[in-house]
C-alpha positions in Angstrom: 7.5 -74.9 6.3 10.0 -75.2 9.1 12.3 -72.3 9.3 10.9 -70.3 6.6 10.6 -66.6 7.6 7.6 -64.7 5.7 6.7 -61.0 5.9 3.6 -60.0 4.9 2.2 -55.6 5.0 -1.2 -55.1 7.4 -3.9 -54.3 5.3 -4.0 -50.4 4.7 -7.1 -48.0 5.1 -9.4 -50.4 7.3 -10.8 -52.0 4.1 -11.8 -48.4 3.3 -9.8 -48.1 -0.2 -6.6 -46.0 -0.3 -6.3 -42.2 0.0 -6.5 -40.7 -3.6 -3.7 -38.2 -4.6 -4.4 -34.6 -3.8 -7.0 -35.6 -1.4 -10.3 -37.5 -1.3 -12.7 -36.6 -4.4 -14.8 -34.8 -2.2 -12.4 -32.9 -0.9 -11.4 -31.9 -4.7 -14.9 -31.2 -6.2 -15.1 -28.5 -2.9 -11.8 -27.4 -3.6 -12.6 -26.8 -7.2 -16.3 -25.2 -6.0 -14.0 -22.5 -3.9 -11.7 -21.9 -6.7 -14.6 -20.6 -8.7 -16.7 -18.8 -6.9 -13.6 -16.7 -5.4 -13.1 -16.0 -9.0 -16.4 -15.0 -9.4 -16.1 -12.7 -6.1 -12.8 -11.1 -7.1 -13.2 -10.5 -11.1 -16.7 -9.2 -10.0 -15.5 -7.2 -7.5 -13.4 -5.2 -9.8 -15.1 -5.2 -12.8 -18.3 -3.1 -10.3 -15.5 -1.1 -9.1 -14.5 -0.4 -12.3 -18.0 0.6 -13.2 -18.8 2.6 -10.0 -15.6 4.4 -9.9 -13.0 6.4 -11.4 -9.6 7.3 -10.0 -7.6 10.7 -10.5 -4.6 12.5 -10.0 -5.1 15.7 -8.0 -2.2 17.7 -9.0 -2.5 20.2 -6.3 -2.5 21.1 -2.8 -5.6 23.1 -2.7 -7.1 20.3 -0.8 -4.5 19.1 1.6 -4.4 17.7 4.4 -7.6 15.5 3.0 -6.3 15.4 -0.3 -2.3 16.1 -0.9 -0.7 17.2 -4.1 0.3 13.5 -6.3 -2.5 11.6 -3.9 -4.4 8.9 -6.5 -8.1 9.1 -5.0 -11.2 6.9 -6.2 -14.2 8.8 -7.0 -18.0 7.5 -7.4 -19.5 8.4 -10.1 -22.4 10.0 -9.4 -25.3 12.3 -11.0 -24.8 16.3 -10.2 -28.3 16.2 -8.1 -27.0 13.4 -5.7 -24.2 15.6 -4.3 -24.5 16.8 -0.4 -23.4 19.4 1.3 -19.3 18.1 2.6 -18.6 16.0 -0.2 -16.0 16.2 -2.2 -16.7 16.3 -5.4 -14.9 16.4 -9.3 -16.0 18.7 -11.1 -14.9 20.9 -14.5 -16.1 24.4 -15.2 -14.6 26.3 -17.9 -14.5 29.6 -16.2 -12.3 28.1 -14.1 -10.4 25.5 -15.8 -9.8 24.7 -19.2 -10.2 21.1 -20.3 -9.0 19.9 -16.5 -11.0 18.5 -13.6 -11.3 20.2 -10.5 -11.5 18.7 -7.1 -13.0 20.5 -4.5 -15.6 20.3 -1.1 -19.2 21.4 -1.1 -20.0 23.8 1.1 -23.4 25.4 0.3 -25.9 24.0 -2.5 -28.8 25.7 -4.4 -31.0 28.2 -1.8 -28.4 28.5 0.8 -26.5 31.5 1.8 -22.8 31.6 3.0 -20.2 33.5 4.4 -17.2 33.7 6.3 -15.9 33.7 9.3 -18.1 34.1 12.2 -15.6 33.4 15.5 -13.1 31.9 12.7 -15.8 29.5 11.3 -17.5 29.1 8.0 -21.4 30.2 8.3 -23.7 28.4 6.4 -27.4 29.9 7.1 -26.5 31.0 10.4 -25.0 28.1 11.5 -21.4 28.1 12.2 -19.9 24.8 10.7 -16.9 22.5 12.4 -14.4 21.4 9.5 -12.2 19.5 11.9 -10.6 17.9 8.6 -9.2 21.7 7.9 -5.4 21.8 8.6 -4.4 21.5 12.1 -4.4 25.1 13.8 -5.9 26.8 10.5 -9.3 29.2 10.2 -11.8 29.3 8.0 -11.1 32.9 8.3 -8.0 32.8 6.3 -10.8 33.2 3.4 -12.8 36.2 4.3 -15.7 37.1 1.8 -18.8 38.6 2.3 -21.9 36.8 2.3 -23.3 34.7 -1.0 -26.7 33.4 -1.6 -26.1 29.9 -4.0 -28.7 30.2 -6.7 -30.9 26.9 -7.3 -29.1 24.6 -9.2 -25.6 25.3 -8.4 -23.0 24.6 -6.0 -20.4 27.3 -3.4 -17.2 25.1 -3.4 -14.0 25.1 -1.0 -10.8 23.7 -0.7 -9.3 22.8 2.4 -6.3 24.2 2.1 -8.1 27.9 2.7 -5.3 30.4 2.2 -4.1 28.6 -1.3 -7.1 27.4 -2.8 -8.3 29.1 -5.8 -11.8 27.9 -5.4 -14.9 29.6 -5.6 -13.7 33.1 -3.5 -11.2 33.3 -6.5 -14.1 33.6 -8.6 -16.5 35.8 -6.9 -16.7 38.4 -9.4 -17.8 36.5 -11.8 -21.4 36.5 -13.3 -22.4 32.8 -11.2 -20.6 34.4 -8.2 -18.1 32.0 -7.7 -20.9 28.8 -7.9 -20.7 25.8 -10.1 -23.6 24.1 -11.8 -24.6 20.9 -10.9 -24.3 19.4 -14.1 -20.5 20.0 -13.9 -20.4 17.4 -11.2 -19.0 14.2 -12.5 -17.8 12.2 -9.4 -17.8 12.4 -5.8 -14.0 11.2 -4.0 -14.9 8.4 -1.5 -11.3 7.4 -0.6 -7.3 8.2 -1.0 -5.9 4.9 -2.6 -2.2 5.8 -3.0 -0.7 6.7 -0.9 -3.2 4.5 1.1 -5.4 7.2 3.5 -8.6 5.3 3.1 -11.8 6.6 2.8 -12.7 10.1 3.9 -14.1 11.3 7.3 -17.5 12.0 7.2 -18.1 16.0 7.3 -20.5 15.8 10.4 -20.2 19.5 10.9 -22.4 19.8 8.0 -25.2 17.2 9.5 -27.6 20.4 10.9 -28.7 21.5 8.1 -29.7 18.5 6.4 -28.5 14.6 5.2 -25.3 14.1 4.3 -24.0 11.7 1.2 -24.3 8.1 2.2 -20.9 6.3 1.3 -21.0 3.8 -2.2 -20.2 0.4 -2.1 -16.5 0.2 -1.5 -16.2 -1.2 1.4 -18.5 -4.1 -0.2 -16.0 -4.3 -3.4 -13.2 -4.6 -0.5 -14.9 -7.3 0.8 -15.4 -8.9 -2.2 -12.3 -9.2 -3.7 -10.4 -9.8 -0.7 -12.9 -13.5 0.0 -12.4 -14.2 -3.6 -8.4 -14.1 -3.3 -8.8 -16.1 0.3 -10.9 -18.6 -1.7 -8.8 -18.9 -4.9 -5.8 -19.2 -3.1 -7.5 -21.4 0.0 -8.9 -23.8 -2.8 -5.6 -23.8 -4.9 -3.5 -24.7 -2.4 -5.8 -28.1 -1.3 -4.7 -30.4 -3.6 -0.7 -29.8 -3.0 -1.3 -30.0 1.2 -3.2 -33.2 0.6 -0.6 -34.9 -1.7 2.0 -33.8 1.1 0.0 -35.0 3.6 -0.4 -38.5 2.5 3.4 -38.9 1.4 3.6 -37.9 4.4 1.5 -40.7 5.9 2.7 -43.5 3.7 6.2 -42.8 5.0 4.9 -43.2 8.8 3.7 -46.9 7.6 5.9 -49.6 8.3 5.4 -53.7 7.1 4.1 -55.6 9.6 6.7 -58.9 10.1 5.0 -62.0 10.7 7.0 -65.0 13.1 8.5 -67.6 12.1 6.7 -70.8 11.0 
């Protein structure tokens, strides 16, 4: 038909089918497969923390600079007999404490003998022990006290903060000469949440006379919940960059005009 202009749109996709919105179905069902196992990561990952661990308050500065007065600090919970030398551990006595927990470090456990100072550093059967995480420029000196043999069972605990602790020098008079049982142990602190310090130094000082505590699985909770909020939040956002993406492409299409006839 002479003079008759006609336009006519090129066929779309190849003969392939049109793209779907929010993406292909493929690309859905993964997106959907992401969304739940990063649920599954990040719930899990709290609800073991929340088995594993406990947090407190310390109200004090008997441990600073490790610990400071206010600091919210995550403790494993963990079984009196598990507890190493250099840990610090929750604990609550009533000969020193009523009815509060107490957060000190271990510094001599059942059999050992300890004193202080010898060239301004804590001596654990004979062996002079670095506590690099005491505050900068301090002794162990500052707490002078003759020498104490830990019976079996029992715990000699420390605070950092040396010359205002009242740990067990403040308490060596009594009939357990300043130790703590075991059994009184509840938790052991693996890290300083708020303000954030992250977990504590390992006390390496302590390493010659025997194996330290090996650290819990926090770093593996980390791990979980932070891939299970990268997932949830990867897979969620799929379907909404898809859908933009193919406006996005039908607005780059333009009818094809076919000559005259």
């Amino acid at each position: 038909m002479g003079g008759e202009s006609m336009t006519r749109t090129a066929p779309q996709g190849g003969g392939t089918g049109t793209a779907q919105a929010g993406g292909s179905r493929l690309g859905q069902r993964l997106s959907g497969l992401a969304m739940a196992l990063g649920l599954v990561l990040f719930l899990g990952g709290f609800a073991w923390g929340a088995l594993v661990y406990r947090p407190y308050t310390v109200p004090t500065s008997s441990m600073t600079p490790t610990i400071d007065a206010g600091d919210r600090v995550l403790a494993q919970r963990v079984d009196g007999d598990e507890v190493r030398r250099g840990d610090v551990v929750v604990f609550e006595d009533k000969t020193w404490v009523s009815n509060a927990k107490v957060v000190k470090r271990v510094v001599a456990v059942g059999g050992d003998t300890v004193s202080c100072c010898t060239n301004g550093k804590l001596t654990v059967n004979g062996k002079q022990i670095d506590e690099p995480y005491l505050p900068e420029g301090s002794l162990a000196e500052i707490k002078n006290f003759g020498t104490v043999t830990v019976p079996e069972g029992r715990l000699f605990l420390l605070g950092d903060e040396r010359q205002g602790s009242l740990d067990s020098t403040a308490h060596l008079t009594d009939a357990a000469r300043g130790t703590v049982s075991r059994s009184a142990v509840s938790a052991r602190v693996e890290a300083v949440v708020w303000p954030w310090k992250g977990t504590l130094k390992r006390p390496t000082g302590f390493e010659t006379l025997g194996a330290l505590s090996q650290p819990g699985p926090l770093r593996t909770i980390e791990v979980m919940a932070l891939a299970g909020a990268v997932l949830v939040l990867g897979g969620g956002a799929y379907g909404p960059l898809a859908s933009r993406l193919n406006r996005s492409r039908a607005r780059t299409a333009h009818p094809e005009t076919a000559g005259a006839r």
